[in-house]
C-alpha positions as CSV (number, residue, x, y, z in Angstrom):
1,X,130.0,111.4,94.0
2,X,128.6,108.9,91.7
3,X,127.4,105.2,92.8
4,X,126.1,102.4,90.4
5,X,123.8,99.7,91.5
6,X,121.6,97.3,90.0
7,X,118.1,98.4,90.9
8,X,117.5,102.0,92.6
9,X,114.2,101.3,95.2
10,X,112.9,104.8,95.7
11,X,110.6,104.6,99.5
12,X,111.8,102.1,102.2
13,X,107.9,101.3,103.1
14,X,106.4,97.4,102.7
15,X,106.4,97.3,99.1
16,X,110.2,99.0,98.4
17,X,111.1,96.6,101.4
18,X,110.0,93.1,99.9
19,X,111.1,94.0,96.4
20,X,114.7,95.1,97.6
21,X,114.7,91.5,99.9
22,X,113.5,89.3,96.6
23,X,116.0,91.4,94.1
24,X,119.0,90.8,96.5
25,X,118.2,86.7,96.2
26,X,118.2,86.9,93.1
27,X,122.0,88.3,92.9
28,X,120.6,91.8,92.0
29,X,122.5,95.3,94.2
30,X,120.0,96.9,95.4
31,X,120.1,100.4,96.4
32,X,116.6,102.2,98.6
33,X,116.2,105.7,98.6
34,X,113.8,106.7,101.5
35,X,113.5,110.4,101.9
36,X,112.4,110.2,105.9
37,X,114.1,110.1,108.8
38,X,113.2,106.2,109.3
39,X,112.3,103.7,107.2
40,X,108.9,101.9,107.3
41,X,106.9,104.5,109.0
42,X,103.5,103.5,108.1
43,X,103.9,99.7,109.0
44,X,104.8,100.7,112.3
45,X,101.6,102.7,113.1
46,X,99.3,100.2,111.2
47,X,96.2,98.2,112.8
48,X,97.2,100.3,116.3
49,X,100.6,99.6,116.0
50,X,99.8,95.9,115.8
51,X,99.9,95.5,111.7
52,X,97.1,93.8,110.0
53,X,100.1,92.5,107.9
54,X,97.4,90.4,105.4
55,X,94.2,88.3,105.6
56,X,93.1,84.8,105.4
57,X,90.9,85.7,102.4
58,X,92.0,87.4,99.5
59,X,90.3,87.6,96.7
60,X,90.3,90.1,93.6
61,X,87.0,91.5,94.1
62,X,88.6,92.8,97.4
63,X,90.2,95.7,95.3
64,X,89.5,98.5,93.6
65,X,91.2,99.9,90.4
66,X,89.4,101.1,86.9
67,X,91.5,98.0,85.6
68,X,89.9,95.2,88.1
69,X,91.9,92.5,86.1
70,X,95.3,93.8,86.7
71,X,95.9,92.4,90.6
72,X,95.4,88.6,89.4
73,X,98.4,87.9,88.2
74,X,100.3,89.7,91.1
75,X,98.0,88.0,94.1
76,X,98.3,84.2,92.4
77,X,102.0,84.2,92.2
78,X,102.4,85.7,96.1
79,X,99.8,84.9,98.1
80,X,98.9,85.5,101.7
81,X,99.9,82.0,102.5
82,X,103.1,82.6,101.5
83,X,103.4,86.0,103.4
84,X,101.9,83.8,106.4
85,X,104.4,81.3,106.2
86,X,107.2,83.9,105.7
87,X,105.9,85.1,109.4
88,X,106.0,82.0,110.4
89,X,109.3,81.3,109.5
90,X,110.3,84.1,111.5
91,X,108.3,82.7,114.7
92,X,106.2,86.0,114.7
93,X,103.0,85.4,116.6
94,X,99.4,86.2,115.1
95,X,95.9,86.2,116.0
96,X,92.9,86.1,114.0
97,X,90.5,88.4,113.8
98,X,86.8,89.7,112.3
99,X,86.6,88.3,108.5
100,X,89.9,87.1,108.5
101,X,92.5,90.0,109.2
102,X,95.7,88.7,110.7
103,X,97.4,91.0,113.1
104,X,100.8,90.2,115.3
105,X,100.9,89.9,119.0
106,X,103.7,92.3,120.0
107,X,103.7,95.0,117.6
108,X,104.5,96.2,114.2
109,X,108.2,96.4,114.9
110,X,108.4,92.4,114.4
111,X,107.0,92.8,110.5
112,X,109.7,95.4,109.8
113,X,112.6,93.5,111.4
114,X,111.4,90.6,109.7
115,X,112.0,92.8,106.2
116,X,115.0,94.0,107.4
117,X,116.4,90.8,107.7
118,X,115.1,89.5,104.9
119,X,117.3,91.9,103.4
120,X,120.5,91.4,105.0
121,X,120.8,87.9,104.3
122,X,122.6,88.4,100.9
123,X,124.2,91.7,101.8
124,X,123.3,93.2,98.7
125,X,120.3,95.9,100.2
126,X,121.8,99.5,101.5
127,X,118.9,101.9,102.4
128,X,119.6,105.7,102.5
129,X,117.3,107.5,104.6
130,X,117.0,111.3,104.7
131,X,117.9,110.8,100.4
132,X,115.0,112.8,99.0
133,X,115.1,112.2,95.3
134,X,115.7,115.2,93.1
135,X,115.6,114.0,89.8
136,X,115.1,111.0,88.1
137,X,116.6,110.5,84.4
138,X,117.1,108.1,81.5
139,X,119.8,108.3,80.0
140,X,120.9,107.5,76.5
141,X,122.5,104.2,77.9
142,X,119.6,103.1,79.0
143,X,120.8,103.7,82.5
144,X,118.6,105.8,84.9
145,X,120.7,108.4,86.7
146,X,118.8,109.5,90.1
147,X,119.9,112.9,91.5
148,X,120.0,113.6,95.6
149,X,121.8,115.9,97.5
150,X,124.1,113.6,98.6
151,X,124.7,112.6,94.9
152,X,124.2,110.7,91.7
153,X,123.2,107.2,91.6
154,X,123.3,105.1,88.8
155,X,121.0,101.7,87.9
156,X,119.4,99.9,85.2
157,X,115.9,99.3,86.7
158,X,113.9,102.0,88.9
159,X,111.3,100.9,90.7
160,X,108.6,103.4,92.6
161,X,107.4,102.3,95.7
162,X,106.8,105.6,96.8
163,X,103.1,105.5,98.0
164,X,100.3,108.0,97.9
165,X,99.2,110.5,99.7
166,X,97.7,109.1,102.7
167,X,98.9,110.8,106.1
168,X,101.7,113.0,104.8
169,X,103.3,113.2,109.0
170,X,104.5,109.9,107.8
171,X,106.1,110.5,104.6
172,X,103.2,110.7,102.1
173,X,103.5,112.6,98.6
174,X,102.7,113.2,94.9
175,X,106.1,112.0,94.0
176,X,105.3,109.0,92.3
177,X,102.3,110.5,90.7
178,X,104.9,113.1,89.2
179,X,107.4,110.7,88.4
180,X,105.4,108.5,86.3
181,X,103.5,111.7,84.7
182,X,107.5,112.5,83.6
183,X,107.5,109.4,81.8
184,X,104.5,109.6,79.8
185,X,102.0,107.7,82.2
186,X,98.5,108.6,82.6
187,X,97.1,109.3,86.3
188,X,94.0,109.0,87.9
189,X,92.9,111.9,90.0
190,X,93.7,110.8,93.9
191,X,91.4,110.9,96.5
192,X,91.6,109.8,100.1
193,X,90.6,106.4,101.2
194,X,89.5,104.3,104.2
195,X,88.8,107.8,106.1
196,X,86.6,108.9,108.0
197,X,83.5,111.1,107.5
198,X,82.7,114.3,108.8
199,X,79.1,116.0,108.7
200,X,78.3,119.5,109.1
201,X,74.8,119.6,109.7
202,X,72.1,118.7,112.2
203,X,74.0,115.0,112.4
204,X,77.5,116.6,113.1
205,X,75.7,117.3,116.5
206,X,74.2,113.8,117.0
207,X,78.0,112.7,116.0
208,X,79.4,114.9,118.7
209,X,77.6,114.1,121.4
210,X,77.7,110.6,121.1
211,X,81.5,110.5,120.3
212,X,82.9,107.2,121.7
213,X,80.3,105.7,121.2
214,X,79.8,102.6,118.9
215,X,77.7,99.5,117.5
216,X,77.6,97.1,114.6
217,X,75.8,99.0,111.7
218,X,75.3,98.6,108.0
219,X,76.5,101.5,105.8
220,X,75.7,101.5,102.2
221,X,74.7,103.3,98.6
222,X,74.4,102.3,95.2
223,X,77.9,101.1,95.1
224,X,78.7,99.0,98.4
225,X,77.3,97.8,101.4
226,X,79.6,97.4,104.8
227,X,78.2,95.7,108.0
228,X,80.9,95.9,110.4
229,X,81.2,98.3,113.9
230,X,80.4,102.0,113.3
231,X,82.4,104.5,115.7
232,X,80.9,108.1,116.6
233,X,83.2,110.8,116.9
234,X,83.4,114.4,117.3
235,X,83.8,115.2,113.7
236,X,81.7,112.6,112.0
237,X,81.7,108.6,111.7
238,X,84.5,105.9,111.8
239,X,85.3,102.6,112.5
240,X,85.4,100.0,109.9
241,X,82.4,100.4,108.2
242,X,82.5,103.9,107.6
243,X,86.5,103.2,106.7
244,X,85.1,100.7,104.2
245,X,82.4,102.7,102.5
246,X,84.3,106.1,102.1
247,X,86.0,103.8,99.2
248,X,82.8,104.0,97.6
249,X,81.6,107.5,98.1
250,X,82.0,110.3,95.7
251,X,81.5,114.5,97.6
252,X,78.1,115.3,97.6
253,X,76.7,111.9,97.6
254,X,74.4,110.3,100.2
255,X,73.9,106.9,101.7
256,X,72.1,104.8,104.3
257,X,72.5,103.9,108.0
258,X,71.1,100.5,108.8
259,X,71.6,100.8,113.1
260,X,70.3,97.2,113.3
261,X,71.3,95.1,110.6
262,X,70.7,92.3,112.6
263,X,67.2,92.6,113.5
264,X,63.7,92.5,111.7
265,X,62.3,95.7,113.5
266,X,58.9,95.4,112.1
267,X,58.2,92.1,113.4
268,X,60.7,92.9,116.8
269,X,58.1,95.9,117.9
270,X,54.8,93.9,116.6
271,X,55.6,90.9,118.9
272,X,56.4,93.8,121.3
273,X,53.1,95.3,120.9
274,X,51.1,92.6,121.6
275,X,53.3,91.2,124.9
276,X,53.6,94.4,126.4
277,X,51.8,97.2,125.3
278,X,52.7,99.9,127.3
279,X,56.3,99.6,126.6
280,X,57.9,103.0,125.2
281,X,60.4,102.3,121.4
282,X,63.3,103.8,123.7
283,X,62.9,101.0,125.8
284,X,62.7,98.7,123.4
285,X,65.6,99.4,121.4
286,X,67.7,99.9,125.1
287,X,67.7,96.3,124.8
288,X,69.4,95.9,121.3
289,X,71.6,99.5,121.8
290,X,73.4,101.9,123.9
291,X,70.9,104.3,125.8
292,X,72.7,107.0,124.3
293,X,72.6,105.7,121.0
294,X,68.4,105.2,121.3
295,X,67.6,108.3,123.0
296,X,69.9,110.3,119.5
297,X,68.0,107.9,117.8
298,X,64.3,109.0,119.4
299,X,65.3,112.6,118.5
300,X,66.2,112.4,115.1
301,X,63.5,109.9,114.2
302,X,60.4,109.9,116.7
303,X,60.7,112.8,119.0
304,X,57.2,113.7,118.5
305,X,56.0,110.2,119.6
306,X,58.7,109.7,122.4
307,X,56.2,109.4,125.5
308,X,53.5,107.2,123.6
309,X,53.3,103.6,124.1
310,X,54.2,101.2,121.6
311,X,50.5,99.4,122.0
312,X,49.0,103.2,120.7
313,X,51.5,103.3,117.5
314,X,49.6,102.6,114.7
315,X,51.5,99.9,112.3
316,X,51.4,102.3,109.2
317,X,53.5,104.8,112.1
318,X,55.9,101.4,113.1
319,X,56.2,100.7,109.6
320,X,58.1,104.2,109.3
321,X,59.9,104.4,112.3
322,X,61.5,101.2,111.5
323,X,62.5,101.7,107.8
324,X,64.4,105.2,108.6
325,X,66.3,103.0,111.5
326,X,66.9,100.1,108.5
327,X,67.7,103.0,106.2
328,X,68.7,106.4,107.6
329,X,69.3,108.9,105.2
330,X,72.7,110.8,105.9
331,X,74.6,113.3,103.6
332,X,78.5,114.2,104.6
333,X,79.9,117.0,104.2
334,X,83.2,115.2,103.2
335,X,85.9,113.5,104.6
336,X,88.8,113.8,107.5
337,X,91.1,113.8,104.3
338,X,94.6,112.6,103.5
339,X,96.2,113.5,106.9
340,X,94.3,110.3,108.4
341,X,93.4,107.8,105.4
342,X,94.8,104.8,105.3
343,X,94.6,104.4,101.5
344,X,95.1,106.6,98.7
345,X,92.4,105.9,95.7
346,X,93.3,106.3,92.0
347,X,97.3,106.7,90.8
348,X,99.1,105.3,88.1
349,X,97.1,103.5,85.1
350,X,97.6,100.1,85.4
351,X,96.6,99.3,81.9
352,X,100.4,100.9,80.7
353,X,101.9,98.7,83.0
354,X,102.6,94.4,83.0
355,X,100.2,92.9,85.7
356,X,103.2,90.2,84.8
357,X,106.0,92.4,86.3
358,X,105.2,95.5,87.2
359,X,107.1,97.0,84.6
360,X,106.0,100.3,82.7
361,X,104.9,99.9,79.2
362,X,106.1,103.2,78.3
363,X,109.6,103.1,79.7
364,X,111.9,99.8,80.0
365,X,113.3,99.4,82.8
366,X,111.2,101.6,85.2
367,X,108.6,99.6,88.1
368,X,106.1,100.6,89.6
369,X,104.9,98.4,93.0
370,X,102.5,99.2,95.8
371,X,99.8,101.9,96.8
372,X,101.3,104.5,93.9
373,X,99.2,102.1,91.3
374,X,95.6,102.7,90.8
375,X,94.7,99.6,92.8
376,X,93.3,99.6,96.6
377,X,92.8,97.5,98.7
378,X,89.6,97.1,101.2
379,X,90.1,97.8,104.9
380,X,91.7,94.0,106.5
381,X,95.3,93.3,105.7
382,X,94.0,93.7,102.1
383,X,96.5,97.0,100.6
384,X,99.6,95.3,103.1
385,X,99.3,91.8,100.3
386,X,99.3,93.9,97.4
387,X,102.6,95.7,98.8
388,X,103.8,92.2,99.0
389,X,102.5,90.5,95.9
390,X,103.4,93.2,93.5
391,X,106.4,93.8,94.7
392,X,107.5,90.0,94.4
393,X,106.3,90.0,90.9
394,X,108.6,93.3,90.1
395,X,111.6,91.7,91.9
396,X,111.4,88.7,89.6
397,X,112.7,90.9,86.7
398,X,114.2,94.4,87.7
């Protein structure tokens, strides 16, 4: 059996979702392709299952591509205010939270209905799960024909909205990568993002013992700097600021751990040292950070002056102490990989595509919209308002 549509959306996830929706108003039939069971897998488990659907301040600089000018156009012509008042519209409640990332109250589920009716409201959206694509082809009528085993389908735009590879249980692949390689787009080698670290050293032991555990810490290297809460676990470090920084880190690279950001150390344990002089570091720092945490600490930086007082430390001894707790060296061993990044780094050049529409360079008539483009977002709402903007910008003109 054969079908013709308007515009064929292959992936029902955030960015296939808000094209299809902005296509359909604009009179166009819209057919998605989604090769899962269900559609919009990974909106449902984001931010806890509360989606951190966008964030009060985007700005370019929050992305990363090796075409940093490409997401203007895209992010100026939808913003988050609009996605904001979209939610609004749809009397979804919000909450604010650290540097601006907007989450709803009662779950995911309300972001994707709100799609889903979006959709509906010209009737001119079907969605086909369980339709993995075959074979996409152009044909000499400048139609594309896309092959699935439950047949042809005909339309004269394509757009990819496929995703990475990030967390594959959910429906992540290399198709789009392949697809746009088939029609003569260059790709940049993929690698996972906002992950996780894992060590394999003397720290993967530190790590595991103090799994759980977690504080407000500065991570950074020659690239980026993050100061939000790092999270111990059994294989490494989390939370967000290892999430963020992992965007930043190549393999075999190294980069700093600053456990109190927020103090001054050096002047902390010389004020210390003069008011109570027969204080031990450990107790010291108790005061500022999980006994746990310290007592890791003590081992891996001071063991061999544990049991001396802080009024017998020399300052030349103080001054060390403190800069490897400012700026403690670790090396990881890599990363927890695609099956729990949130991101997928590199993808599709953007320079052979229109930052006006999303359209390929190489190939009329073919999109591209979302995370399968070489442009990420940082950890914060940030990669959910590039679904949204690009894929307004592509529905404009497929």
């Amino acid at each position: 059996m054969s079908f013709q549509y308007d515009v064929i959306v292959l992936g029902a996830g955030a960015s296939g979702l808000m094209l299809a929706s902005h296509a359909a108003k604009r009179g166009r039939s819209v057919l998605i392709l989604e090769k899962a069971n269900k559609i919009g897998k990974k909106i449902l488990m984001s931010g806890g299952g509360k989606c951190n659907f966008t964030n009060l301040y985007v700005e370019p600089e929050h992305y990363i591509s090796h075409n940093p000018h490409f997401v203007i156009s895209a992010l100026s012509r939808y913003t988050n205010w609009d996605f904001i008042g979209l939610v609004c519209d749809y009397g979804i409640d919000y909450e604010e939270r650290k540097h601006g990332q907007l989450f709803t109250l009662k779950g995911a589920k309300e972001i994707l209905n709100m799609l889903l009716s979006e959709c509906d409201k010209t009737g001119g959206v079907t969605i086909k799960t369980e339709s993995e694509v075959k074979a996409v082809t152009k044909l000499d009528d400048s139609r594309f024909q896309v092959s699935t085993p439950h047949g042809m389908y005909y339309a004269e735009s394509v757009v990819v909205a496929s995703g990475g590879l990030s967390i594959p249980t959910l429906g992540g692949s290399g198709f789009g990568y392949e697809l746009a390689k088939q029609f003569g787009h260059r790709v940049y080698p993929t690698r996972a993002g906002l992950v996780p670290f894992t060590f394999s050293d003397q720290f993967k032991e530190v790590t595991t013992r103090l799994s759980g555990n977690a504080l407000d810490a500065t991570l950074s290297n020659h690239k980026n700097s993050f100061t939000e809460a790092l999270l111990f676990t059994h294989r490494g470090l989390s939370g967000p600021s290892s999430l963020q920084l992992s965007n930043y880190w190549e393999s075999g690279e190294n980069f700093q751990i600053d456990f109190f950001p927020s103090h001054d150390l050096i002047d902390f344990f010389k004020k210390k040292k003069q008011q109570q002089p027969k204080v031990l570091l450990r107790t010291l720092l108790s005061e500022l950070a999980a006994k746990s945490i310290v007592l890791e600490l003590q081992q891996l930086i001071w063991s061999q002056h544990a049991d001396t007082a802080i009024g017998q430390l020399s300052d030349a001894v103080l001054d060390e102490i403190c800069q490897q707790l400012h700026a403690f060296n670790v090396k990881p061993s890599g990363t927890e990989g695609y099956r729990t990044a949130e991101v997928t780094l590199g993808g599709v050049d953007t320079t052979q595509i229109s930052s006006k529409t999303m359209q390929s360079k190489q190939v009329e008539g073919l999109f591209f919209v979302g995370e399968v483009m070489d442009v990420t977002g940082h950890l914060g709402g940030y990669n959910f308002q590039w679904a949204w903007a690009s894929a307004f910008a592509a529905a404009q003109y497929v």
